[in-house]
C-alpha positions in Angstrom: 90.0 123.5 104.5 89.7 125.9 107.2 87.1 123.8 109.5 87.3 122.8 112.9 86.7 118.9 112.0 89.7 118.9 109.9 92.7 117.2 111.5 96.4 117.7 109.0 98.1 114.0 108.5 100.6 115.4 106.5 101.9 118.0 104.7 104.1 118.5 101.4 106.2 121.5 103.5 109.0 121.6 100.3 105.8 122.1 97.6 105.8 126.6 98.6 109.4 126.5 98.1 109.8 124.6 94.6 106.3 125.7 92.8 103.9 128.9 92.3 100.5 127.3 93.3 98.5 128.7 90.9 95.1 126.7 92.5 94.1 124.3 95.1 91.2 121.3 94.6 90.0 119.2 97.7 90.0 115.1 96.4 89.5 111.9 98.2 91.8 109.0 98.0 91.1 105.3 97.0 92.8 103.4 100.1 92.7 99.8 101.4 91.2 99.4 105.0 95.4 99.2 106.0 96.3 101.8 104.4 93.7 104.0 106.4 94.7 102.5 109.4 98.3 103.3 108.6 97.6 107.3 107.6 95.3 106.9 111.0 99.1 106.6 112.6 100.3 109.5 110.7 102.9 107.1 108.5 102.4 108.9 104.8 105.0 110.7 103.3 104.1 113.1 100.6 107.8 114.5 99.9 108.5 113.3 96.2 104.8 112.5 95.1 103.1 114.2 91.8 99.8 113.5 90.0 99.4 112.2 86.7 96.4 111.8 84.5 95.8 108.7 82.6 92.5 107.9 80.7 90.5 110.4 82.4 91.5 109.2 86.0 93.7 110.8 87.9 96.6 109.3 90.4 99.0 110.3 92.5 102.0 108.4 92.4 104.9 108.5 94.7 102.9 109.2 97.9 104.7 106.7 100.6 102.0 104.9 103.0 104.2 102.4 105.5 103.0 99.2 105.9 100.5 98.4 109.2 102.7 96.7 111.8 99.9 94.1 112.2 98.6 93.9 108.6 100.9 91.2 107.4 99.3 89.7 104.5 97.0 92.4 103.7 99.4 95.3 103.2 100.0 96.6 100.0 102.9 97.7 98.1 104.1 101.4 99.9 104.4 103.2 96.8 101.6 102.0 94.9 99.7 104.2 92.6 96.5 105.3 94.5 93.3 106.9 92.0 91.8 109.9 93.9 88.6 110.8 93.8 86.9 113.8 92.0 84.8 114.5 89.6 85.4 114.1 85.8 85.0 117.9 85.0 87.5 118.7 87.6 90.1 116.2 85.6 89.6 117.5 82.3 89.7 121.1 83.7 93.1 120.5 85.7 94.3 117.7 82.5 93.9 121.0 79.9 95.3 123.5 82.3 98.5 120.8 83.1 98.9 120.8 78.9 100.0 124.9 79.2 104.0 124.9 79.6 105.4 124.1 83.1 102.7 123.3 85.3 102.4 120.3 87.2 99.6 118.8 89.7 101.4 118.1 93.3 100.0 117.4 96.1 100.0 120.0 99.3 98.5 118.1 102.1 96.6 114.8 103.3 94.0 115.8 106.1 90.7 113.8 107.9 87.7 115.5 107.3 85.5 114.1 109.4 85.9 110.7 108.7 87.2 110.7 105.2 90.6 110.9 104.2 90.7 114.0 102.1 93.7 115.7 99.3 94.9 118.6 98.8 95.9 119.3 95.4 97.8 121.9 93.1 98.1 123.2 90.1 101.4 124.9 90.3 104.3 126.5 88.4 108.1 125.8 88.9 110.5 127.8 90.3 113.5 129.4 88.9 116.6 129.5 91.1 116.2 133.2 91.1 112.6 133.2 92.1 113.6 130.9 95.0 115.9 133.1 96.4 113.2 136.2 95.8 110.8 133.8 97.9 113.8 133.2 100.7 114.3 136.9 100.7 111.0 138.1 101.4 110.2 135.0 104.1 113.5 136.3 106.0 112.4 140.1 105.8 108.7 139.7 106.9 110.2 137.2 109.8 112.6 140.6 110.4 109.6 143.2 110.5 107.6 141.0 112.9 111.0 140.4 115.2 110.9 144.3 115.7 107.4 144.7 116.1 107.5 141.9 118.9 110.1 143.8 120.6 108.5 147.1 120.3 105.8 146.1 122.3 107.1 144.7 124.9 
């Protein structure tokens, strides 16, 4: 995801701080022409979103797209279940890996690629309590250690 055609709609900020993300896959999303209009905006919310695995399809459910002001009639329900797009060995290969105990599939970000509307996914791990304050410790120590080498070099 590194690319200079890439441009970030949004991003799941809380998903480093609640899970180990154990590995990322790249998917499309099945939108309706408002819906793309809408992400176009920036108006998608991925805060309390998950995927789920149903029949050998895979969906993400939860993700918030607001309506298109000028839609009207052709807007869809905001939380609606969306399929994403990939391909079927990369469902059964996250489905059997989401069997093992205490992983889930979230989402991390929703990003333009060109002009498709691409998703990051994860397979990740929940925290403990303890592991989130571990986390919280290290982020404030390394944020520390580059505070004094800032100030060093000036």
């Amino acid at each position: 995801m590194a690319e200079s055609n890439v441009k970030i709609i949004a991003k799941n900020k809380q998903a480093y701080h609640l899970y180990f993300i154990e590995d990322t896959f790249e998917t499309g999303i099945e939108l309706v022409g408002t819906e793309v209009k809408s992400m176009r905006m920036g108006k998608v919310n991925l805060k309390d979103s998950w995927i789920s695995i149903e029949k050998g399809e895979a969906f993400i459910k939860g993700m918030h797209i607001s309506p298109y002001e000028k839609g009207n009639i052709f807007n869809k329900d905001p939380l609606r279940e969306r399929r994403l797009l990939m391909h079927k060995y990369e469902i059964n290969k996250l489905f059997g890996l989401m069997q093992r105990d205490g992983y889930s599939i979230i989402p991390i970000s929703v990003y333009f690629k060109k002009s498709r509307i691409k998703m990051e996914i994860a397979l990740a791990k929940g925290k403990k309590l303890h592991d989130k304050r571990e986390s919280a410790a290290e982020k404030d120590a390394k944020r520390d250690i580059e505070r004094s080498l800032k100030e060093r070099s000036k």
